[in-house]
BADOLUM-60032 format. One record per residue (C-alpha): x, y, z. Coordinates in nm, 3 decimals. Example, Ala and Ser with C-alpha at 12.3 -4.5 7.8 and 13.67 -1.06 7.14 Angstrom:
2
ATOM         X         Y         Z
ATOM     1.230    -0.450     0.780
ATOM     1.367    -0.106     0.714
***
This chain:
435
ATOM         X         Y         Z
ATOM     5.521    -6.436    -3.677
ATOM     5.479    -6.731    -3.434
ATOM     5.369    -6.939    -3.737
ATOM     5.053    -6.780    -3.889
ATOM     5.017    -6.827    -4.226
ATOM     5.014    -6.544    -4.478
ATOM     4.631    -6.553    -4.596
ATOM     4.288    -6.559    -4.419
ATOM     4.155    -6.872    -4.425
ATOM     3.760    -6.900    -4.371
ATOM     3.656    -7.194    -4.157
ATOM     3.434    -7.429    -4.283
ATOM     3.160    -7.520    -4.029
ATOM     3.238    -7.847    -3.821
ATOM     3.583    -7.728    -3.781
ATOM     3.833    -7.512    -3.566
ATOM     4.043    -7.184    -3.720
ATOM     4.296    -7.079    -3.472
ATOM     4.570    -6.797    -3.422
ATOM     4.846    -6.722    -3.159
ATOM     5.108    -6.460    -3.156
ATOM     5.307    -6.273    -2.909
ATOM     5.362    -5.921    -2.805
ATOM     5.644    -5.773    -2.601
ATOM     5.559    -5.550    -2.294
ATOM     5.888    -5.557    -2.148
ATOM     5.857    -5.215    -1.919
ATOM     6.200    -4.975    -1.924
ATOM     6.459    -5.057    -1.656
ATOM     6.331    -4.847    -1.348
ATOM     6.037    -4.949    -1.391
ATOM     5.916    -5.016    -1.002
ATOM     5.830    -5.400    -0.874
ATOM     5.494    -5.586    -0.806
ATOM     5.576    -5.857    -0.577
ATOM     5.765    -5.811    -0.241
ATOM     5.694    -5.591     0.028
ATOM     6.033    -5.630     0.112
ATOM     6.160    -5.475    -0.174
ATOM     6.229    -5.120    -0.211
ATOM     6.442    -5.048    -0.549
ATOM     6.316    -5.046    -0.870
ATOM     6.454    -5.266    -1.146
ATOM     6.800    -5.163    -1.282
ATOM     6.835    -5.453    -1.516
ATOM     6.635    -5.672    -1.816
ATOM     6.744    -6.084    -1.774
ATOM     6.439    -6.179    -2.000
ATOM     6.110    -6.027    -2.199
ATOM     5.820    -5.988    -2.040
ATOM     5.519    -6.108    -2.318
ATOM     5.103    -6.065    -2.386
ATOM     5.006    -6.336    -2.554
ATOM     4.725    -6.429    -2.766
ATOM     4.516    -6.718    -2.861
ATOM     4.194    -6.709    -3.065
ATOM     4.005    -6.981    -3.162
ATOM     3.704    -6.980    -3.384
ATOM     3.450    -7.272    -3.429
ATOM     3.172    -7.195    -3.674
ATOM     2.982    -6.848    -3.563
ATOM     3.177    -6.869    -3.214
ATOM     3.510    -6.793    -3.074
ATOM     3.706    -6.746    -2.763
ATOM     4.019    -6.594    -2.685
ATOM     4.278    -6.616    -2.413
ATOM     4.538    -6.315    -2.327
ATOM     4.836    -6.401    -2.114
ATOM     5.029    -6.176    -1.936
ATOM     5.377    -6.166    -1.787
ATOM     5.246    -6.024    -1.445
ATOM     5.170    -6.042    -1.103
ATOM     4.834    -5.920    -1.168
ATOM     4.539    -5.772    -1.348
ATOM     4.184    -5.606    -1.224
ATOM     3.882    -5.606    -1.333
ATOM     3.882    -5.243    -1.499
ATOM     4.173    -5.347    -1.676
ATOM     4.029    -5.675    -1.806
ATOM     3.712    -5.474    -1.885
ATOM     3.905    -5.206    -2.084
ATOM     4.110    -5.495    -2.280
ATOM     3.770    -5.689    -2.371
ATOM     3.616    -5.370    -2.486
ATOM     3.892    -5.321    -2.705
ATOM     3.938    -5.643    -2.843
ATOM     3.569    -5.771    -2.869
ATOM     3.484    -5.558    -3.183
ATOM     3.810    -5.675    -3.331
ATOM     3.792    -6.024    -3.302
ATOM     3.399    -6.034    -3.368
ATOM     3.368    -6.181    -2.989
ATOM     3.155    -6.139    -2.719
ATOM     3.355    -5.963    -2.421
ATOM     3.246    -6.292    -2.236
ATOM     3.447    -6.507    -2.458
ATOM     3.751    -6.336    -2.377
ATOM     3.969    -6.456    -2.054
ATOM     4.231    -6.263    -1.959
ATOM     4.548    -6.408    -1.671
ATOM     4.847    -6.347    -1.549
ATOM     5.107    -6.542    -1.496
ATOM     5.221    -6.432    -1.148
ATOM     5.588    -6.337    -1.193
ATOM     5.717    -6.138    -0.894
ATOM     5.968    -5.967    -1.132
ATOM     5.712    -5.804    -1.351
ATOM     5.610    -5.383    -1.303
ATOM     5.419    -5.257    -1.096
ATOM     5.126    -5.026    -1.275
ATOM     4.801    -5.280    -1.342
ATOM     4.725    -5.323    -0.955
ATOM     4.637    -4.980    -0.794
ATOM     4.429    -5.006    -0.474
ATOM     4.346    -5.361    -0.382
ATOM     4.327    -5.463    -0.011
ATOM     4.577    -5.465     0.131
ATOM     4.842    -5.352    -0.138
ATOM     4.884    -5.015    -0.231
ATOM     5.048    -5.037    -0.539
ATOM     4.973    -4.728    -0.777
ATOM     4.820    -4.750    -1.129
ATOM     5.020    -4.677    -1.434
ATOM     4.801    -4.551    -1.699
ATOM     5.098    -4.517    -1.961
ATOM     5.202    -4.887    -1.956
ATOM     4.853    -4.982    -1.920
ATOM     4.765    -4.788    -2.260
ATOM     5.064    -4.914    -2.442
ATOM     4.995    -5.299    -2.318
ATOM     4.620    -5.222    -2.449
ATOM     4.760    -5.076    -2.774
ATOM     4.953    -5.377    -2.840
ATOM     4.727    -5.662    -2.772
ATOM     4.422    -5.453    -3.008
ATOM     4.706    -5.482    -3.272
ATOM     4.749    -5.830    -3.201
ATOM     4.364    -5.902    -3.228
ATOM     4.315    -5.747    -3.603
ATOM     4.645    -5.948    -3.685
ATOM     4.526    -6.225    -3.528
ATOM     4.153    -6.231    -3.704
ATOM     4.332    -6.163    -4.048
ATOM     4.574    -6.473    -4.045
ATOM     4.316    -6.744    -3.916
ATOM     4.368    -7.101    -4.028
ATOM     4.231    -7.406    -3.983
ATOM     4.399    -7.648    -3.679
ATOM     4.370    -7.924    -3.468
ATOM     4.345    -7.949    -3.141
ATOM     4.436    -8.208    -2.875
ATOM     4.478    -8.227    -2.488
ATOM     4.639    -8.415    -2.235
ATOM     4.763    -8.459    -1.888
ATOM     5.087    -8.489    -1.690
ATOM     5.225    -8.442    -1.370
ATOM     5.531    -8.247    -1.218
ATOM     5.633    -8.367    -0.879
ATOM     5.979    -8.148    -0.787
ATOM     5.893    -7.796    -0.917
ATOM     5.575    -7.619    -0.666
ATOM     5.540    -7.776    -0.315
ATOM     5.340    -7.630    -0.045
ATOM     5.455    -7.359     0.124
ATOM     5.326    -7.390     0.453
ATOM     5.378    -7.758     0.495
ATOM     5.567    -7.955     0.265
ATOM     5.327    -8.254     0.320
ATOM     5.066    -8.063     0.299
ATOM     4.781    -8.073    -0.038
ATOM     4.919    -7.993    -0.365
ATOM     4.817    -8.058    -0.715
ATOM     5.111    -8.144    -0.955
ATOM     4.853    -8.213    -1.227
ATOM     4.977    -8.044    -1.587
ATOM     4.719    -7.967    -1.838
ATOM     4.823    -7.931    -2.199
ATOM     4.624    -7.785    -2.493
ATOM     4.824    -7.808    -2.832
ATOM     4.691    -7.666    -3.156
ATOM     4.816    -7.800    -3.481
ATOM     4.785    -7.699    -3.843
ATOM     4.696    -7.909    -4.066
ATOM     5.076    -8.034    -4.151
ATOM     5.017    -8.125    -3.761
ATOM     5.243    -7.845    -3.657
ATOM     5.224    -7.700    -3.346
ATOM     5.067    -7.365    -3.345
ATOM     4.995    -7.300    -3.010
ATOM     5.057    -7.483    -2.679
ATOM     4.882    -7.357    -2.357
ATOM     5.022    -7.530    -2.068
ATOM     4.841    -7.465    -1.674
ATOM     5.031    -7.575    -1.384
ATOM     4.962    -7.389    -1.009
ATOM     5.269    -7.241    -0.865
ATOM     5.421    -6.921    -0.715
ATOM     5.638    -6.822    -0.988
ATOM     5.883    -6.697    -0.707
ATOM     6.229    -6.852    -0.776
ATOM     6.391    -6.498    -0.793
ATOM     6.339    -6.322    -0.456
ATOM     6.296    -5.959    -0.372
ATOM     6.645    -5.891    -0.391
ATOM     6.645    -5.940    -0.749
ATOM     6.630    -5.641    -0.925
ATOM     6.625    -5.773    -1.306
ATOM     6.273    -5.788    -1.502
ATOM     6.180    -6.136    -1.534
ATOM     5.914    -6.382    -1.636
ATOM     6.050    -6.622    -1.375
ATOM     6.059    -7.040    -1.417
ATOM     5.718    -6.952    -1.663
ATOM     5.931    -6.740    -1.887
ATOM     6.201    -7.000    -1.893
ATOM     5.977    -7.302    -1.944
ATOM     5.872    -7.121    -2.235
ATOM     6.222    -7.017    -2.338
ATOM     6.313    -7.395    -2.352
ATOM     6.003    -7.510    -2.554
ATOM     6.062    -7.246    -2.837
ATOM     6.406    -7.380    -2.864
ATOM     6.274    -7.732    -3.004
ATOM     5.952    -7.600    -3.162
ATOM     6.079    -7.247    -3.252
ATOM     5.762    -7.061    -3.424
ATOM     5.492    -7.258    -3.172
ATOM     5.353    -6.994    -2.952
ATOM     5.394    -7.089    -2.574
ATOM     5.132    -7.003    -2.309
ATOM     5.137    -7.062    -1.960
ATOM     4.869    -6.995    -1.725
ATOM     4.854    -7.050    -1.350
ATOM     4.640    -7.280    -1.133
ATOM     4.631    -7.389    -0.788
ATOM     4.901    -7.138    -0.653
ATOM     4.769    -6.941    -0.351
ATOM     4.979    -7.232    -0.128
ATOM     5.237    -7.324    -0.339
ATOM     5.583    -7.198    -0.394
ATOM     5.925    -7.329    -0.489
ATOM     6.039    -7.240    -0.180
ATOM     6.087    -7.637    -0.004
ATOM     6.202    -7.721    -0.346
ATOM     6.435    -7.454    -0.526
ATOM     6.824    -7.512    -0.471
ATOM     6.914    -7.113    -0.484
ATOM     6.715    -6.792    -0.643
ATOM     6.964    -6.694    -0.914
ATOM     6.892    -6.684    -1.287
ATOM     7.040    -7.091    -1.306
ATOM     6.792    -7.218    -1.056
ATOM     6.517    -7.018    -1.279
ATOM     6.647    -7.223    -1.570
ATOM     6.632    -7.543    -1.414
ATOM     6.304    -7.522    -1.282
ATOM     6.169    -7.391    -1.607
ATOM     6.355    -7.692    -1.738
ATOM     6.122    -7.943    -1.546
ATOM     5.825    -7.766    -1.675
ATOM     5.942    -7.747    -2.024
ATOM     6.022    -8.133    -1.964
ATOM     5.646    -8.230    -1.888
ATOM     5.514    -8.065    -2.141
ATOM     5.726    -8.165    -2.438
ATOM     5.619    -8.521    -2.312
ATOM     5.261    -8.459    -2.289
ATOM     5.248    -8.281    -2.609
ATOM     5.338    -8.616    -2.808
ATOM     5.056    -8.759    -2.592
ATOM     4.746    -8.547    -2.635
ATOM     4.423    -8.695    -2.784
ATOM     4.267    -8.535    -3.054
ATOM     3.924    -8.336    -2.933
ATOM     3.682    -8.431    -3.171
ATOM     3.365    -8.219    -3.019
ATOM     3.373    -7.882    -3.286
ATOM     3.172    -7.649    -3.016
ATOM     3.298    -7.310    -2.840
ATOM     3.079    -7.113    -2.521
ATOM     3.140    -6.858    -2.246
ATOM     2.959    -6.770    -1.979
ATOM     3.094    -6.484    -1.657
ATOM     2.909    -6.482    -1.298
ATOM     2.961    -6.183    -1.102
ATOM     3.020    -6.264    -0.752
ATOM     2.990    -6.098    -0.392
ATOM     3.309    -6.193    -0.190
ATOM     3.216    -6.152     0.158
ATOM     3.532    -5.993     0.392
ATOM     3.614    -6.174     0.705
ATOM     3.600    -6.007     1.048
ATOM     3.914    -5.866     1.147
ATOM     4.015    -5.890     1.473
ATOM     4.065    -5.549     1.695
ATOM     4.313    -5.334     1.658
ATOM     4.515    -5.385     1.927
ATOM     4.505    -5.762     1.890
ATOM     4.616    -5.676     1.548
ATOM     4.925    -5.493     1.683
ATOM     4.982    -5.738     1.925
ATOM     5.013    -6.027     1.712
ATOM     5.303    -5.823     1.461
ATOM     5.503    -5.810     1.767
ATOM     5.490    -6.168     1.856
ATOM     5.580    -6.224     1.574
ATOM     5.834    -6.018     1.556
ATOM     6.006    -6.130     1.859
ATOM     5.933    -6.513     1.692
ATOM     6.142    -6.457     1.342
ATOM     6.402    -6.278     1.600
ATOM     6.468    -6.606     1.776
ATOM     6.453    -6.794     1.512
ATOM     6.710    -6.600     1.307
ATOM     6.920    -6.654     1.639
ATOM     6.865    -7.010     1.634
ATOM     7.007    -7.017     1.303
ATOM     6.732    -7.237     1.149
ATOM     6.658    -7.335     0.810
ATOM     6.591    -7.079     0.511
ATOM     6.223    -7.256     0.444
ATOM     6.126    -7.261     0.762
ATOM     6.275    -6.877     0.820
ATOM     6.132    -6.778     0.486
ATOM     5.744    -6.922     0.646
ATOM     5.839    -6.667     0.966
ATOM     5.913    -6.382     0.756
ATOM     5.614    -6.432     0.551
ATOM     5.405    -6.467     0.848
ATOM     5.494    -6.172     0.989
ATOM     5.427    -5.959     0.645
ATOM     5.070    -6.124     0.672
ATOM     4.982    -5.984     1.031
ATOM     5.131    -5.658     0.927
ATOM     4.956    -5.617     0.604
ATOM     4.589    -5.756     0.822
ATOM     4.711    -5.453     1.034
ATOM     4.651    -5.208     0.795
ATOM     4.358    -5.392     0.656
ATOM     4.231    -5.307     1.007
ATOM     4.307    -4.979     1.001
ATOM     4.189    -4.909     0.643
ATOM     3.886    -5.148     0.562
ATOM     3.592    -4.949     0.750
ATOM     3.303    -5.070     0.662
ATOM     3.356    -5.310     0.416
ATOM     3.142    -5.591     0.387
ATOM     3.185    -5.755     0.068
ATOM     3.363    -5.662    -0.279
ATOM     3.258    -5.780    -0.613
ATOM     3.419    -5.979    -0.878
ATOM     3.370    -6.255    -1.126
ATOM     3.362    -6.598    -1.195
ATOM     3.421    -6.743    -1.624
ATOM     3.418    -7.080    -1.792
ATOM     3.513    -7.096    -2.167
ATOM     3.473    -7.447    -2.319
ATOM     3.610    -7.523    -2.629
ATOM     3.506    -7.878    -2.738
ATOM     3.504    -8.085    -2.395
ATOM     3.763    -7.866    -2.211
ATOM     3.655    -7.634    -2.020
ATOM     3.808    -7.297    -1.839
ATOM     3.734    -7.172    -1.509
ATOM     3.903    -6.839    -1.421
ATOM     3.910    -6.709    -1.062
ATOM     4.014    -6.376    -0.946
ATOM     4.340    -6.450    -0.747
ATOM     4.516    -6.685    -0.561
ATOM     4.296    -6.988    -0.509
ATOM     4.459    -7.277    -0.230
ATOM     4.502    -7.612    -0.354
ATOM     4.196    -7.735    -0.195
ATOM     3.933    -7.515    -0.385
ATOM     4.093    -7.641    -0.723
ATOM     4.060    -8.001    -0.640
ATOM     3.750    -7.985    -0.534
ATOM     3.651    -7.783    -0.828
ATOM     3.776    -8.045    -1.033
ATOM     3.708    -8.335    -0.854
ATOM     3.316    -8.209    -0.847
ATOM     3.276    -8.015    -1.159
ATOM     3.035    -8.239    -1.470
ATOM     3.268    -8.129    -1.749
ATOM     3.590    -8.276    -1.799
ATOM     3.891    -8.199    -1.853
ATOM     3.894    -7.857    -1.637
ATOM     4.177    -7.625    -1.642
ATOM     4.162    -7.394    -1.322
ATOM     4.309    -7.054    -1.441
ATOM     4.404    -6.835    -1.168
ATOM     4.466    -6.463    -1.123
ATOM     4.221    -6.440    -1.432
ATOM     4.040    -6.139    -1.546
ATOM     4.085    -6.003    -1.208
ATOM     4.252    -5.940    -0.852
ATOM     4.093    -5.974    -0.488
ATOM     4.389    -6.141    -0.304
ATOM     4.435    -6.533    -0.107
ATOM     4.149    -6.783    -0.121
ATOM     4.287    -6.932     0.163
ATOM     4.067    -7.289     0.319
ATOM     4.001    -7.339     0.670
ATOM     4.281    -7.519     0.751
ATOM     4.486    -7.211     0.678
ATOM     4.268    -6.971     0.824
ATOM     4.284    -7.172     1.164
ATOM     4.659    -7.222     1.157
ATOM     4.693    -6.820     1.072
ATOM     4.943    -6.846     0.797
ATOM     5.062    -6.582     0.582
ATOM     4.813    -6.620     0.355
ATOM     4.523    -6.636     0.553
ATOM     4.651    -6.323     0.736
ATOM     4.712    -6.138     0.421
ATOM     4.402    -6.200     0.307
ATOM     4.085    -6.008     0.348
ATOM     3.854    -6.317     0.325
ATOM     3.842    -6.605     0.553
ATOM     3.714    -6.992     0.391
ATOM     3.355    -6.836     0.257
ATOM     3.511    -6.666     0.007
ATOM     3.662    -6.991    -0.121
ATOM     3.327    -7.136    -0.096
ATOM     3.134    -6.885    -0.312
ATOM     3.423    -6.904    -0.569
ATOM     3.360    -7.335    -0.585
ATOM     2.953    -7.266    -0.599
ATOM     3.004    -7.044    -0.860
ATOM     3.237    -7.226    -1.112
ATOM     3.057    -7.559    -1.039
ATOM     2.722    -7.331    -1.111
ATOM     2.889    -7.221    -1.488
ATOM     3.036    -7.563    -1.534
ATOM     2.683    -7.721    -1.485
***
């Protein structure tokens, strides 16, 4: 399965042991939607699997080990309920264990429950079976380590995720690659980060999907068949294919998965070698303070200006971005309307911040949808390099949006229920685990 050999292998000190497989958590067809507000139906079709996957790595009397899931989101009880049943397997700290999703907005509802301001129900029975799965991945994983190498690289993709609000606007097309190689220099396991909506396929697709993710990782399998593919997101609260994407059929899906897959395969012949034999985790808990919403009337009044906005436009006949940014827009202030109505007395809500490193590379999850500037500048300032922002990790509290976006009152922003200083605690407290 996924390559892992047929024997334990004990690591020697000064040395990495690795494993990677796959489990399918494809939900039944009508199975209801995370995603769009818009849509209504549940699914009535299956275009692709929907996969957990695992990667463990082991260095000496340490270890760490990354879950990725095909959906929009996780929270924090279930992250805490999937460490507490993998740690004892894999002989890890619950720290050491990061756990993302990759976003798709053709994934099930059923992991989300009550998170401002979606009301998306819990589904305890494909919660259990997802948890079932990935503990049975962990004792297979721990019995079939081996030793690997590992390398990592950089590229950049320039025509898949633009930003959705201006199309000039920041965006980071880095693309970070991690490959792990036996010792036949096979790849094992790739984990590839790159920060994008995956939201080719619009609400009024009604087939489960992984999205462009699911197809980048469709393509790579096809040359290294046996290498386990991981994707995780990064700066995406901003970004979107939607300046860039042609259509939002299956084909379009392909192609942008295509120019994904294309990057990687390139940067996976380029990597350089990590020589540094050393694995750590560390988790911050964090206070997100929630903005002040404005009153409720105000609130009301905005959703029907903007209303009467996407109206004319429509009538105007203009573009699909630019109607797409009105529609959006309008969701925001209507979703800020019932935060108004619902939030009370809210004043902050708590979450975490965690940073793996393995070697020199280093992992720093945040709990949604960070904007592009709060990942460069967690980059650009952070002492350990290379960093690999992982977003929607181990948890779910919504936009990160930056000032410019809370000024310009974008969808985002509106949606959200935390202005800039929310973004501002997340940098101080990666850059505080990263130093």
């Amino acid at each position: 399965m996924n390559g892992l050999s047929t024997r334990e292998l004990k690591g020697e000190p000064g040395t990495y042991q690795a494993a990677a497989l796959a489990v399918d958590i494809t939900p039944p067809i009508g199975t209801r939607f995370d995603g769009y507000g818009a849509r209504k139906e549940a699914s009535n079709d299956i275009h692709d699997p929907l996969f957990a996957s695992l990667l463990l790595i082991r260095a000496g009397g340490a270890g760490a080990a990354l879950v990725t899931l095909d959906l929009l989101a996780v929270t924090l009880n279930f992250t805490s309920r999937l460490r507490a049943a993998l740690a004892p397997v894999l002989e890890l700290p619950e720290s050491a264990i990061l756990v993302s999703a990759t976003h798709t907005h053709s994934g099930p509802a059923g992991f989300l429950g009550r998170v401002l301001p979606l009301g998306s129900q819990e589904d305890p029975i494909q919660q259990e079976i997802c948890l079932r799965k990935l503990a049975g991945a962990a004792l297979r994983a721990k019995n079939h380590l081996q030793p690997v190498h590992l390398g990592f690289g950089w590229g950049q993709v320039h025509d898949l995720g633009g930003n959705r609000n201006d199309p000039s606007g920041p965006l980071d097309v880095q693309v970070g690659v991690l490959r792990v190689d036996d010792l036949q220099h096979r790849p094992l396991a790739v984990l590839m980060n790159y920060g994008c909506h995956p939201t080719v396929l619009g609400p009024e697709n009604l087939a489960i999907s992984a999205d462009f993710p699911g197809a980048a990782r469709a393509a790579l399998d096809r040359i290294y068949p046996g290498t386990l593919f991981l994707f995780t997101n990064g700066a995406s609260g901003d970004v979107s294919t939607r300046f860039t994407r042609r259509s939002q059929g299956f084909a379009e899906v392909e192609r942008m998965g295509n120019i994904l897959a294309g990057e990687v395969l390139k940067v996976m012949q380029l990597v350089t070698p990590v020589q540094q034999v050393s694995i750590s985790s560390r988790i911050s808990p964090v206070k997100l303070p929630v903005r002040n919403f404005p009153p409720l009337e105000a609130a009301r009044k905005q959703v029907e200006q903007l209303q009467a906005e996407l109206a004319r436009m429509r009538a105007a006949g203009l573009p699909h971005g630019e109607i797409r940014k009105a529609v959006t827009r309008l969701e925001g202030a209507q979703a800020q309307l019932i935060m108004v109505q619902s939030a009370g007395d809210l004043d902050t809500t708590d979450t975490q911040v965690q940073v793996l490193r393995i070697g020199p590379l280093a992992l720093a999850a945040l709990p949604g949808e960070p904007f592009t500037r709060l990942v460069l500048e967690i980059k650009d300032r952070s002492p350990v390099q290379p960093l690999l922002v992982v977003s929607y990790g181990n948890d779910y509290r919504g936009y990160f949006p930056d000032a410019a976006s809370v000024a310009a009152g974008t969808y985002e922003a509106l949606f959200s229920p935390y202005d800039e200083t929310a973004s501002r605690e997340l940098v101080q407290a990666a850059l505080a685990l990263l130093g």
